[in-house]
VEXDREN-2710 file (C-alpha; in Angstrom, 1 decimal):
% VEXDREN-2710
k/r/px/py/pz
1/UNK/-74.6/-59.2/147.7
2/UNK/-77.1/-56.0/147.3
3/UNK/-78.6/-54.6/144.0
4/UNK/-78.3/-51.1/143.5
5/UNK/-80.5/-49.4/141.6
6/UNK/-79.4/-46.6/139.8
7/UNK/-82.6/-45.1/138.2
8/UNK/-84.3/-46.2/135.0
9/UNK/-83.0/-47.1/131.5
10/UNK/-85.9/-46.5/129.2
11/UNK/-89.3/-46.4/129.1
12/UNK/-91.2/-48.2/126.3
13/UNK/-94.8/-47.1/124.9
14/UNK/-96.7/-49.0/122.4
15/UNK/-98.1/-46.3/119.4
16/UNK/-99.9/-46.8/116.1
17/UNK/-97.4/-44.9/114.3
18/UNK/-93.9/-44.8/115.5
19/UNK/-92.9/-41.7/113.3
20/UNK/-95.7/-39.5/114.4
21/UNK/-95.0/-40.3/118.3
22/UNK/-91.5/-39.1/117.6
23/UNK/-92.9/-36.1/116.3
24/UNK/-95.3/-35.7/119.1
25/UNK/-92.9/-36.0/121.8
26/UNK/-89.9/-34.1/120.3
27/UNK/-93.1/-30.7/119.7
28/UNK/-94.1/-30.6/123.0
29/UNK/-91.2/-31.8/125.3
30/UNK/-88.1/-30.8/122.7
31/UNK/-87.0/-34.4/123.1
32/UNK/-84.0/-35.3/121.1
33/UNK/-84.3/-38.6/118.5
34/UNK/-81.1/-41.0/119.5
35/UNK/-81.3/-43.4/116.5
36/UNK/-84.0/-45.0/114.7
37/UNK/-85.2/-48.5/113.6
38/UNK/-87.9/-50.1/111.6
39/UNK/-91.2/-49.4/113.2
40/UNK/-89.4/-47.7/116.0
41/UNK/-87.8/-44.4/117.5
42/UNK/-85.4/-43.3/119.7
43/UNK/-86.0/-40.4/122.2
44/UNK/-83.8/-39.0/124.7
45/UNK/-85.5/-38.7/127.8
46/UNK/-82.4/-37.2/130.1
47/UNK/-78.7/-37.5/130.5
48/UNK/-79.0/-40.9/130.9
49/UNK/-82.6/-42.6/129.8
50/UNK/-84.4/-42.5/127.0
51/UNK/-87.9/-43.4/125.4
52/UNK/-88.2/-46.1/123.2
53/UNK/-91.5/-46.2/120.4
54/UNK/-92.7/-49.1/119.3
55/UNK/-95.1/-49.2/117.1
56/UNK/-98.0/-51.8/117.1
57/UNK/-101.2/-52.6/115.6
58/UNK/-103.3/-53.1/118.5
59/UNK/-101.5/-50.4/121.7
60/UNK/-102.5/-51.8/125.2
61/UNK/-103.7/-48.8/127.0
62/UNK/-104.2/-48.7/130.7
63/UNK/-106.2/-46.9/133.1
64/UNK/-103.6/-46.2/135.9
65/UNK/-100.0/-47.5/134.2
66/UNK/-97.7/-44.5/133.2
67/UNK/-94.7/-42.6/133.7
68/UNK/-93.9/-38.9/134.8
69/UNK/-91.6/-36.4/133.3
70/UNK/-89.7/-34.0/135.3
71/UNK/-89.3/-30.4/134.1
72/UNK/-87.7/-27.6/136.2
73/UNK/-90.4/-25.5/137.1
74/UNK/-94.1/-23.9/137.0
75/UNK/-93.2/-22.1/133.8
76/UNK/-92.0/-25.1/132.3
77/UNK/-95.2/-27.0/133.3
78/UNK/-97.3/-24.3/131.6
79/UNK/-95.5/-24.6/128.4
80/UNK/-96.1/-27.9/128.2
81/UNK/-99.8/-27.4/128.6
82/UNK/-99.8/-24.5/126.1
83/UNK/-98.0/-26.9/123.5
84/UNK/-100.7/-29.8/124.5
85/UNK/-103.7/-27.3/124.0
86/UNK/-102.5/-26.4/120.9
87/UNK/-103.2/-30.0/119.9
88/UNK/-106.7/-30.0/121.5
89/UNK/-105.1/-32.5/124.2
90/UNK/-107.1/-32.1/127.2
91/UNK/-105.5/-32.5/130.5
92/UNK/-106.8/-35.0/133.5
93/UNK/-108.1/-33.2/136.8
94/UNK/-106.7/-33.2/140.1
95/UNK/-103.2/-33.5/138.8
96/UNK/-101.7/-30.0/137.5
97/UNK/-100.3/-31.8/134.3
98/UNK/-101.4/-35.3/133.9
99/UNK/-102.6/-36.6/129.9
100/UNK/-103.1/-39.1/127.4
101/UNK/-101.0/-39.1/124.6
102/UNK/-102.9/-39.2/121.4
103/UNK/-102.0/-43.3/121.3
104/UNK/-103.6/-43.5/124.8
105/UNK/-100.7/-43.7/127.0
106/UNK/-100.7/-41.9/130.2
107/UNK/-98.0/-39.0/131.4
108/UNK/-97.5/-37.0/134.7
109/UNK/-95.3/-33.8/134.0
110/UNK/-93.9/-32.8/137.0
111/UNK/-91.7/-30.3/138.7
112/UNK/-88.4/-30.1/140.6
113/UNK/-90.3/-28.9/144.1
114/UNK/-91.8/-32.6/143.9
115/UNK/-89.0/-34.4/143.5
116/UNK/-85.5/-35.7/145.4
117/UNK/-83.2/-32.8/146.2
118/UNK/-80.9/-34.8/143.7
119/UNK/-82.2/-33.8/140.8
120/UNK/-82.2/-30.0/141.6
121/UNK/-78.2/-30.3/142.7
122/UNK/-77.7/-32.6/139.4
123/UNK/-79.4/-29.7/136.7
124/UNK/-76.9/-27.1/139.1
125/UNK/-73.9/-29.2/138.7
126/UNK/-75.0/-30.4/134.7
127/UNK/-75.0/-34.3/135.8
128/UNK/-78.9/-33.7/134.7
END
C-alpha cells in the first residue's frame, strides 16, 4: 500500500507568550483565531491548516528551521513588509520576504508565481 500525502496539518511554534503571538500573527497576516487553550492559540493558516502557539519558557530557535506562507501576489508581499516595519521587524537579505518573529522563529512569505499551479487554480475555484 502507498501513503498519500495531502499537504500539511499544522504548524507548531514555540513563543514566550501565547496571547501576544496570536496577536502578532492575526496584525500582520489577518489570520483568523480557531479556538483557544491554556497557554495556547489557535490560528488559521488556510482552508485546511492552521498554526498552533504554544507557549514555553525557554523557545528553541533555529538558525535554518521554518515555514513559508503563501500570499497571492507582489502587493500582498509588500503589505506584509509594511505591517512588519511598522513593528521595527527587520527583514533577512537575499530573500524578498524572509523574518524572525519577535519569539525568534523563522518565516518565508511567498507568492503564488513561486508555487504549484495548484494553488493559483484552488484560490480561482475557492478550494484555497
Amino acid at each position: 500500500m502507498d501513503v498519500h500525502v495531502y499537504g500539511s496539518n499544522h504548524i507548531a511554534l514555540e513563543v514566550t507568550d501565547a496571547e501576544a503571538a496570536a496577536a502578532f500573527y492575526q496584525e500582520v497576516f489577518g489570520m483568523e483565531r480557531m479556538r483557544e487553550g491554556e497557554g495556547q492559540a489557535f490560528m488559521r493558516l488556510g482552508p485546511h491548516q492552521f498554526l498552533a502557539i504554544f507557549q514555553a519558557r525557554e523557545p528553541h530557535r533555529d538558525a535554518h528551521r521554518h515555514f513559508g506562507i503563501i500570499v497571492r501576489d507582489d502587493d500582498e508581499i509588500d503589505e506584509v513588509k509594511r505591517r512588519l516595519a511598522a513593528r521595527s521587524i527587520e527583514l533577512i537579505p537575499p530573500f524578498a520576504c524572509e523574518f524572525r518573529d519577535p519569539w525568534g522563529n523563522l518565516i518565508q512569505v511567498v507568492d503564488l508565481s513561486v508555487c504549484t499551479p495548484w494553488w493559483a487554480t484552488a484560490l480561482e475555484s475557492g478550494d484555497a
